[in-house]
N, C-alpha and C positions, 0 to 999 in steps of 0.2 A: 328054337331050342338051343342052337350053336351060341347066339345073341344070351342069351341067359347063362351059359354056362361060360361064357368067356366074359360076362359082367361077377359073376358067382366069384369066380376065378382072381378079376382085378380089385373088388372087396378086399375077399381076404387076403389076399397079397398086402394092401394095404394098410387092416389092421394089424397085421403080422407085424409088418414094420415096423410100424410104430409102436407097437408093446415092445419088441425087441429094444428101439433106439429109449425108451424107457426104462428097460432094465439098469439095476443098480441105481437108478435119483428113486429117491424116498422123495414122500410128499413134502413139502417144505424145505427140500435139499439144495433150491436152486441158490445161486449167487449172483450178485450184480455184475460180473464180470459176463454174465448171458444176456444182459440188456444190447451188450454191444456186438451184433451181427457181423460187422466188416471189421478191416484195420483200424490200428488204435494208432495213431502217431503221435509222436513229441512234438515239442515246441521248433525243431527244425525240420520237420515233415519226414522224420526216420521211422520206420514201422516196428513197434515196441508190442511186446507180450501184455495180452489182459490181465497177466496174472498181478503185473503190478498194484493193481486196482484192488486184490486178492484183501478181504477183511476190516476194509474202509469203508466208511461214508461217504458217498461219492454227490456230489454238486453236479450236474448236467446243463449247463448255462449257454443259452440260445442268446447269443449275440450277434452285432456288427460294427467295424468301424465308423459307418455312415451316420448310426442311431444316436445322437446327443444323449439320452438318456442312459445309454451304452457306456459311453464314452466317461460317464460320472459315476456308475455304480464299479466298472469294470479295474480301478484301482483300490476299490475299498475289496471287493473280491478279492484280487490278486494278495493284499496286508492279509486279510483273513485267510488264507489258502495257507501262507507261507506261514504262517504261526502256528497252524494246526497240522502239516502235511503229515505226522506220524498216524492222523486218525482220518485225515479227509483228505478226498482229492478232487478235482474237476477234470471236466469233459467237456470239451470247447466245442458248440453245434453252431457253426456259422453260418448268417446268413448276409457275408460280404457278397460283393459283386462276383469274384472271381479266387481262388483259390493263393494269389498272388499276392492279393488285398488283404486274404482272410489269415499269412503268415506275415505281413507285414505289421498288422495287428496286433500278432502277440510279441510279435518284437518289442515295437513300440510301446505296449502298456506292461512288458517285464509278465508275460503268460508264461510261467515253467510249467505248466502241466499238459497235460493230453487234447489230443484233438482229433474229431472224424474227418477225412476228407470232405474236401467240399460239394455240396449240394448233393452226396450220394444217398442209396437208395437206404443203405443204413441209416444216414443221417435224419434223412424224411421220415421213415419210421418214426424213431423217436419225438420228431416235431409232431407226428400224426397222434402218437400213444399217449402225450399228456398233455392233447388238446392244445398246442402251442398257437395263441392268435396277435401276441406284441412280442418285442423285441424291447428292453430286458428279460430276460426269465431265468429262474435256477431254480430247477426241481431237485429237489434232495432226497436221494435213494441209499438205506441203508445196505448194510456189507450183505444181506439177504436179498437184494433186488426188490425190497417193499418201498411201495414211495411213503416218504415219511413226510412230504409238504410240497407242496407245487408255490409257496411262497416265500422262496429260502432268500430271497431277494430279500424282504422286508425284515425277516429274522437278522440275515447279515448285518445289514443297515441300521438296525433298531437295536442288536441286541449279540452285539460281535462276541461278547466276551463269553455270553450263556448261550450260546445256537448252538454250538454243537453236542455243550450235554444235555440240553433239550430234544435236540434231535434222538440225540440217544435211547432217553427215556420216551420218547415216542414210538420208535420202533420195537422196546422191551414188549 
């Protein structure tokens, strides 16, 4: 009986919780700035406010320096980023060797935007949530946190001048 009333007990504690940490988001209220669990860093490893991110389209690009394939899409990203930063931004998920590598990186390819630390538990997540299996990838999530294409790569590449108000009209 004790066994029952103290599972009884850790339930509703439980749902409590969570209706309370619920109160106030309406359904559809969330934003992409909730995709990102952990710190958000700049381009020199400083720990910067999600808020930044606040009403963008956000590019989430799983790269490395090691990756050839990497290494050729990751300057036509960077032209397209800096042309559109009033509307889009990126989130650097790397999967360099070491954290060392992974700021060296954006040095060298001129990355001004954001970055997870390396190989964190943050980071895996999102490698985990949209199925990440090669290395180029850029998932494109609108300023509501809906994925609006898991092949922003090809869009970029294909089609620099119209992805973004593509993207747009995809998440309408």
């Amino acid at each position: 009986m004790k066994k029952i009333i103290t599972l009884t007990l850790a339930v509703t504690s439980a749902l409590l919780i969570s209706g309370l940490s619920a109160v106030g988001k309406e359904k559809g209220s969330s934003s992409a700035t909730d995709l990102f669990d952990g710190p958000l860093l700049d381009a020199k490893g400083t720990e910067v406010s999600k808020e930044a991110l606040a009403g963008k389209t956000i590019g989430i690009y799983f790269s490395a320096h090691w990756c050839p394939p990497c290494r050729t899409f990751t300057p036509k990203l960077v032209k397209f980023r800096d042309a559109n930063k009033k509307d889009f931004e990126v989130v650097f998920v790397s999967s360099d060797r070491n954290p060392k590598a992974q700021m060296a990186y954006m040095k060298e390819t001129g990355m001004k935007w954001y970055t997870m630390p390396h190989r964190s538990g943050p980071a895996n997540a999102l490698a985990k949530k949209y199925g990440i299996r090669g290395i180029p990838a850029l998932i494109i999530v609108s300023p509501d946190g809906e994925t609006v294409t898991k092949n922003g790569r090809t869009d970029v590449t294909s089609n620099a001048k119209g992805a973004l108000k593509a993207w747009g009209k995809k998440s309408s």
